[in-house]
C-alpha positions as CSV (number, residue, x, y, z in Angstrom):
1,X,66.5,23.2,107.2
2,X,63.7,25.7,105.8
3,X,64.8,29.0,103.9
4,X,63.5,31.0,107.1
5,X,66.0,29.4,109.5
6,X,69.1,29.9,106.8
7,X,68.3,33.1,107.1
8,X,68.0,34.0,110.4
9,X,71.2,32.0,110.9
10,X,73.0,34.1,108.6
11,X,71.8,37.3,110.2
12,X,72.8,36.1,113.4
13,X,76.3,35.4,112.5
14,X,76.0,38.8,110.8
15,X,75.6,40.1,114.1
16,X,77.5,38.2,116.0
17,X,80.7,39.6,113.9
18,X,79.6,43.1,114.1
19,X,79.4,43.1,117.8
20,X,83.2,41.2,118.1
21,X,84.5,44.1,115.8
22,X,82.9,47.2,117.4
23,X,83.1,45.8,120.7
24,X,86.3,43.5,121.5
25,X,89.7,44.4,120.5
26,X,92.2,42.4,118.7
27,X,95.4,41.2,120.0
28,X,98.2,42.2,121.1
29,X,97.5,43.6,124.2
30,X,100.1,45.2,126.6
31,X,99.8,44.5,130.2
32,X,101.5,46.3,133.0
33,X,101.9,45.1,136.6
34,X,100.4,47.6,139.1
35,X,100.7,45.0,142.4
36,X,101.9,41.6,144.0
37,X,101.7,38.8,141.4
38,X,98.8,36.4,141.1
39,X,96.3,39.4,142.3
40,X,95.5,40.0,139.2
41,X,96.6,44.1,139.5
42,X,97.6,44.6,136.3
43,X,96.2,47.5,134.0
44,X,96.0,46.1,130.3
45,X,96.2,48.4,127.0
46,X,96.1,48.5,123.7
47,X,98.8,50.0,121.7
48,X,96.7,51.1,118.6
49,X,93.5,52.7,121.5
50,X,96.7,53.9,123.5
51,X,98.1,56.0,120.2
52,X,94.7,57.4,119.4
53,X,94.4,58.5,122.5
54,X,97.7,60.1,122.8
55,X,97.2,62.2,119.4
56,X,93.6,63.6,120.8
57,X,95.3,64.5,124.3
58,X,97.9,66.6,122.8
59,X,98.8,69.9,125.0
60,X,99.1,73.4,123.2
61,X,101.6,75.4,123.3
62,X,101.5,78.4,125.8
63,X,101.7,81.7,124.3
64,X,104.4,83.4,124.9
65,X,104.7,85.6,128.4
66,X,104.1,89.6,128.1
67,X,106.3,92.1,129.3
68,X,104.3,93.4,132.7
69,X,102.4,96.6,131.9
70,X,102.3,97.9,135.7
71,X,98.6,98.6,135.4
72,X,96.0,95.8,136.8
73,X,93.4,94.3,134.3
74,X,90.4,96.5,136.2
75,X,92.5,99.7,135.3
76,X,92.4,99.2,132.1
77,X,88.8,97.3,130.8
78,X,85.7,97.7,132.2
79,X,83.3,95.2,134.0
80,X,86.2,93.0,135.1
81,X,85.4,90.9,138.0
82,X,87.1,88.1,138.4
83,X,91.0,88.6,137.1
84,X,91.3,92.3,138.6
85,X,94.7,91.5,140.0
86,X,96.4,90.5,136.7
87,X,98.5,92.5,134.8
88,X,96.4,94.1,131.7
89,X,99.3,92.3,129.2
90,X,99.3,89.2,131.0
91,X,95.0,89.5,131.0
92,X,95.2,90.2,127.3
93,X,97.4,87.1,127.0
94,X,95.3,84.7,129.1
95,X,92.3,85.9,127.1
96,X,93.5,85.1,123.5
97,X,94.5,81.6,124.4
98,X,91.0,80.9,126.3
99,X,89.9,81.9,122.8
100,X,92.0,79.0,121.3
101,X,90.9,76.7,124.1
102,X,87.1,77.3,124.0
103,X,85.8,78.4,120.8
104,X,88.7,79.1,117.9
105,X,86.1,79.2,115.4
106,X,83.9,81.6,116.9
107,X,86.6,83.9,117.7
108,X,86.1,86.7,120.9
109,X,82.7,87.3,119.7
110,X,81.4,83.8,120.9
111,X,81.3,85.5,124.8
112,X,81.8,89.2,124.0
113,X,79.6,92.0,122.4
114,X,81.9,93.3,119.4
115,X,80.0,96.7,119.9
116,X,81.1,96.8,123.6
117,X,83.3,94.1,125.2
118,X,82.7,95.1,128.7
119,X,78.6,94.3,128.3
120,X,77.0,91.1,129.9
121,X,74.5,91.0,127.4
122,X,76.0,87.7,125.9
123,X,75.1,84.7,128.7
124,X,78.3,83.0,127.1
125,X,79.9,86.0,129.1
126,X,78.2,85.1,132.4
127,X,78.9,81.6,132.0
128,X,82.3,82.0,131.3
129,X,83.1,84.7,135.0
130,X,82.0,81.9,136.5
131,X,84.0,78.9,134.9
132,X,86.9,81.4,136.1
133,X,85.8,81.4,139.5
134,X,85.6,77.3,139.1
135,X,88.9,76.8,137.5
136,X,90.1,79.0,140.9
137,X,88.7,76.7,143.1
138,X,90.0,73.4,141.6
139,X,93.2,74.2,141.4
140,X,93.0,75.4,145.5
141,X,90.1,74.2,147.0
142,X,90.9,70.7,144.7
143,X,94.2,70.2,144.8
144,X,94.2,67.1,146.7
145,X,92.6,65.7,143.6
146,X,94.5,67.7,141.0
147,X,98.0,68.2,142.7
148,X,100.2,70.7,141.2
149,X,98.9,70.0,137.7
150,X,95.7,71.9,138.1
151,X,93.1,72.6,135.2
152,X,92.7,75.4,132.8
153,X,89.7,75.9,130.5
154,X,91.4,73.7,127.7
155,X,91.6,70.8,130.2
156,X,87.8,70.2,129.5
157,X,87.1,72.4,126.4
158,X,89.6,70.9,124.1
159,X,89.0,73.3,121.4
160,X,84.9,73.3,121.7
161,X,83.0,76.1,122.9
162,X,80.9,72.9,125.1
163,X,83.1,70.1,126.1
164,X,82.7,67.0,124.5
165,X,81.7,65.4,127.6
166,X,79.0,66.7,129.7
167,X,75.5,65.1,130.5
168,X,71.7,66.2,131.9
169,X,69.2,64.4,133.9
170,X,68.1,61.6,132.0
171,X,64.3,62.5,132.9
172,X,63.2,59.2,132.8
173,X,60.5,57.5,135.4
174,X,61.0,54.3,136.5
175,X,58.9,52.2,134.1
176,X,56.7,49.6,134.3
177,X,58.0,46.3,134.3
178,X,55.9,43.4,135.4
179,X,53.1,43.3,137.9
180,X,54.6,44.7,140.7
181,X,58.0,45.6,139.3
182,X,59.7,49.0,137.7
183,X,62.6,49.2,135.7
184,X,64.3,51.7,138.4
185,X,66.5,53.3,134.9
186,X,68.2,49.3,134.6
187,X,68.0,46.8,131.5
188,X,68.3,49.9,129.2
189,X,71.8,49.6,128.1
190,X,73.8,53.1,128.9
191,X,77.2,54.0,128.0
192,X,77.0,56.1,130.9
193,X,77.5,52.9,132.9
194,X,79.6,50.8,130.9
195,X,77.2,50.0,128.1
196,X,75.7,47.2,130.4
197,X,71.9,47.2,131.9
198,X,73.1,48.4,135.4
199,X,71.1,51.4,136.5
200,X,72.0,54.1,133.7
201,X,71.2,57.5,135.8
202,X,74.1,56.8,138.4
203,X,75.4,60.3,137.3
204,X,72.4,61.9,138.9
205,X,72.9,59.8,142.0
206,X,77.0,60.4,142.6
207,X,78.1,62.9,140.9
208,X,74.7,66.0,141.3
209,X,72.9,64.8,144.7
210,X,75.7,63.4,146.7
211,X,73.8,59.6,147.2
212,X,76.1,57.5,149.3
213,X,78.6,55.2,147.3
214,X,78.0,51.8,149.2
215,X,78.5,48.2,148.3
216,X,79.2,46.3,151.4
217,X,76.8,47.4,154.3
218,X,78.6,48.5,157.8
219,X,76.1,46.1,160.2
220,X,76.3,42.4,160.5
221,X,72.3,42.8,160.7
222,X,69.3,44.5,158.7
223,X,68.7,46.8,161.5
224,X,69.0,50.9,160.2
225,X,71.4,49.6,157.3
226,X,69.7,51.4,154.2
227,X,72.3,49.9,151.8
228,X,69.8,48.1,149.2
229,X,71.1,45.6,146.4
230,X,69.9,48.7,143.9
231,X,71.9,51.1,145.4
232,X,75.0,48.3,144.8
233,X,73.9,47.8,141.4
234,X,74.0,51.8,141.0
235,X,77.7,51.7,142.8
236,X,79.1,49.5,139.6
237,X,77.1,51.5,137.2
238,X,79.2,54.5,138.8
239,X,82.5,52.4,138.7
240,X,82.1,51.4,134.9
241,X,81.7,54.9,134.2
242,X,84.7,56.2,135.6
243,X,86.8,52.7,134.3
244,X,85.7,53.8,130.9
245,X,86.7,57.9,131.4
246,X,90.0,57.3,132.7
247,X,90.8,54.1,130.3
248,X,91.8,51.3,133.5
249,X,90.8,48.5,134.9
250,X,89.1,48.3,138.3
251,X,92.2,47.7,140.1
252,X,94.3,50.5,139.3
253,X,92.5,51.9,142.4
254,X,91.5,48.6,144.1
255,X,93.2,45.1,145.0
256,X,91.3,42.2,143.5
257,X,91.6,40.5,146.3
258,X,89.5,42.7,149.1
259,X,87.9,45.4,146.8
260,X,86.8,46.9,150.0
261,X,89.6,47.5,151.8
262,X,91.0,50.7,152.0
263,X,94.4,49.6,153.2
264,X,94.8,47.1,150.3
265,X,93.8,49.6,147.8
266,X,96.3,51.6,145.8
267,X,96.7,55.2,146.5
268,X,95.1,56.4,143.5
269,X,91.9,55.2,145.2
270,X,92.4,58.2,147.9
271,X,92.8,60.2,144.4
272,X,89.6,59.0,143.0
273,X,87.8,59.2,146.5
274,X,88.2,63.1,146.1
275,X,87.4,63.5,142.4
276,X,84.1,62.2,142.7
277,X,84.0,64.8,145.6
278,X,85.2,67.3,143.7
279,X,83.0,66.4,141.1
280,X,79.5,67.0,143.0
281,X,80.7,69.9,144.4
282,X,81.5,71.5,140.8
283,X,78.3,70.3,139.9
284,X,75.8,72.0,143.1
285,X,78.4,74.7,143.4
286,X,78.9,75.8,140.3
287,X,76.9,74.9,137.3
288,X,73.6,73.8,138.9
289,X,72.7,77.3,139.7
290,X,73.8,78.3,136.3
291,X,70.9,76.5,134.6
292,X,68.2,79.3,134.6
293,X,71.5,81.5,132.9
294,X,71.5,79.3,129.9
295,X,69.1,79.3,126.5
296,X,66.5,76.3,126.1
297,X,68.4,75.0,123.6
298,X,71.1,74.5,126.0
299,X,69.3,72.7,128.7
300,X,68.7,69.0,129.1
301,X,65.4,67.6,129.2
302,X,64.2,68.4,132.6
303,X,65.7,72.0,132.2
304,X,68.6,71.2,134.3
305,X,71.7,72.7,132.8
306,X,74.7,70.5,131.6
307,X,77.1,68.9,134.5
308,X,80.4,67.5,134.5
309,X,81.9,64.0,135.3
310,X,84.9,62.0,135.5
311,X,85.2,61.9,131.4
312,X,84.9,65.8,131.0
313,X,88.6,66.5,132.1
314,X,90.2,62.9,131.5
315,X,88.6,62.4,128.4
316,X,89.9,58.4,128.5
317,X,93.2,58.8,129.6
318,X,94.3,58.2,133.8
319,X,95.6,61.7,133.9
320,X,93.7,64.7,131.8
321,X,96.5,65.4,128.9
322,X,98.5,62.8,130.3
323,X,99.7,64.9,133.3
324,X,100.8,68.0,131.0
325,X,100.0,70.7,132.7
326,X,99.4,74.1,131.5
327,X,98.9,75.9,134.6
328,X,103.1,76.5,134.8
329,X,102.6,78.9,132.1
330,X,99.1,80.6,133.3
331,X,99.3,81.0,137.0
332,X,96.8,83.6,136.9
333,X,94.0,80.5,136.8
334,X,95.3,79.1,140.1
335,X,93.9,79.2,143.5
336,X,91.2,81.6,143.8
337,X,91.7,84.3,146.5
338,X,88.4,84.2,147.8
339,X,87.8,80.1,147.5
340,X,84.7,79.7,150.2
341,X,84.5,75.7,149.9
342,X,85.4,73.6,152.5
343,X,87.2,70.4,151.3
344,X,86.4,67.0,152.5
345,X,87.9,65.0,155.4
346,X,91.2,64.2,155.2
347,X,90.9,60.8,155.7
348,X,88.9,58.4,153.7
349,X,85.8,56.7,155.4
């Protein structure tokens, strides 16, 4: 054997061991059944991912609850828009801790003029009226996603002025590939989708332009079915990437034995069936429109302005904080008065 093919040998193994380590994880592993034996409807987890995860999804306390002043928050500051209703203590309250939850570093000054608090000259300012407005809606418009949990800001924020988890348009053509062939975004592994070659902008697709979510097609025949073998391929991509945000396997929403079928599937599927609805709707409603509000340096690159998915509240875990919820002890971020958006069907189609 020459010198050339020891080495190459060696670097392989090399590799070989550096992908098991980074990639697989080392026994034990805990299973829990989520269905009828021998369906395979078990969720599987590992204890030392499980603790990491636990110490990262940690709730803060709530500050403690002022005495009620008597006077609304537009009494008492200027160029309040959103929270005029709350009491001026209770405002003063909520504000501090969004200043824990978004930007603890930067301090009040990260969203608000120090020379006049009341200005919008800060677009952090802007932004941050409307993320109001958006944590209103979830927690009414949402709720059957979000239950009586709800969000507040630190449910995405975690402690950084820009959530750790938000994405752009990817921006990239469909390449080459071929004589008469184009990549279509695939065979360019994404951790978007699972870190596989499935079609990596299926963010884009779902969760921003509403693209139907389709594996099986609905006619025995060809005839005005539309559902193409990409657009299944895209519909994994999508269901790696919210296996990988919420830290399950496929069937904690579906039964391994008719992945289809809604009556098989476990209710968490109905859960998920809204989120992603919830999610696009966040995304056209609310952010979208926010993009020609934001610097350069905070747009993607095809200027769009950052989005949200599955991972920006849940962060890995099934439930965001593991069901804490700090919306008990902040009611003033619940339902929105004025919530104009019309939630989905009832039923699942």
């Amino acid at each position: 054997m020459s010198f050339g093919i020891k080495i190459g040998l060696g670097l392989a193994a090399v590799a070989v061991v550096a992908i098991a380590v980074t990639t697989f994880q080392l026994p034990p592993a805990k299973q829990i059944q989520r269905g009828y034996r021998g369906l395979g409807m078990v969720q599987v987890f590992h204890p030392a991912s499980l603790e990491k995860l636990q110490a990262s999804n940690v709730s803060p306390k709530a500050d403690d609850p002022q005495d009620p002043s008597g006077q609304p928050s537009s009494a008492v500051y200027q160029n309040v828009q959103v929270l005029k209703d709350v009491d001026s203590n209770e405002f003063l309250r909520l504000m501090n801790s969004v200043t824990q939850w978004v930007a603890p570093t930067e301090g009040c000054t990260y969203c608000h003029d120090q020379n006049d608090l009341s200005s919008d000259k800060l677009y952090t300012k802007v932004v941050a009226r409307r993320m109001f407005q958006m944590v209103g809606a979830i927690n009414g418009t949402w709720k059957s996603h979000v239950g009586t949990t709800g969000v507040t800001c630190y449910t995405c924020h975690r402690g950084n002025p820009v959530p750790q988890n938000i994405w752009f348009n990817s921006g990239r053509p469909g390449e080459p590939h071929g004589l008469t062939q184009e990549k279509l975004d695939k065979n360019v592994p994404s951790f978007t989708a699972g870190s596989t070659a499935l079609p990596s902008d299926v963010l884009s697709e779902f969760l921003d332009r509403g693209d139907e979510i389709r594996v099986i097609s609905t006619t025995a025949l060809p005839t005005g079915d539309r559902h193409s073998i990409k657009q299944t391929e895209s519909t994994y991509g999508l269901m790696m990437h919210i296996s990988q945000s919420l830290g399950v396997n496929c069937t904690y929403c579906h039964n391994s034995r008719s992945f289809f079928d809604w009556d098989q599937s476990t209710p968490q599927r109905s859960t998920a069936w809204y989120g992603i609805r919830m999610v696009r709707d966040l995304n056209t409603h609310y952010l979208d429109p926010l993009a020609g509000t934001f610097p350069h340096n905070r747009l993607g690159p095809t200027g769009d302005g950052p989005k949200l998915d599955c991972a920006t509240c849940h962060n890995g875990v099934y439930k965001p904080l593991f069901g804490t919820s700090l919306l008990k002890d902040y009611p003033e971020l619940g339902p929105a008065k004025e919530a104009s958006l019309t939630p989905p069907a009832a039923k699942p189609q």
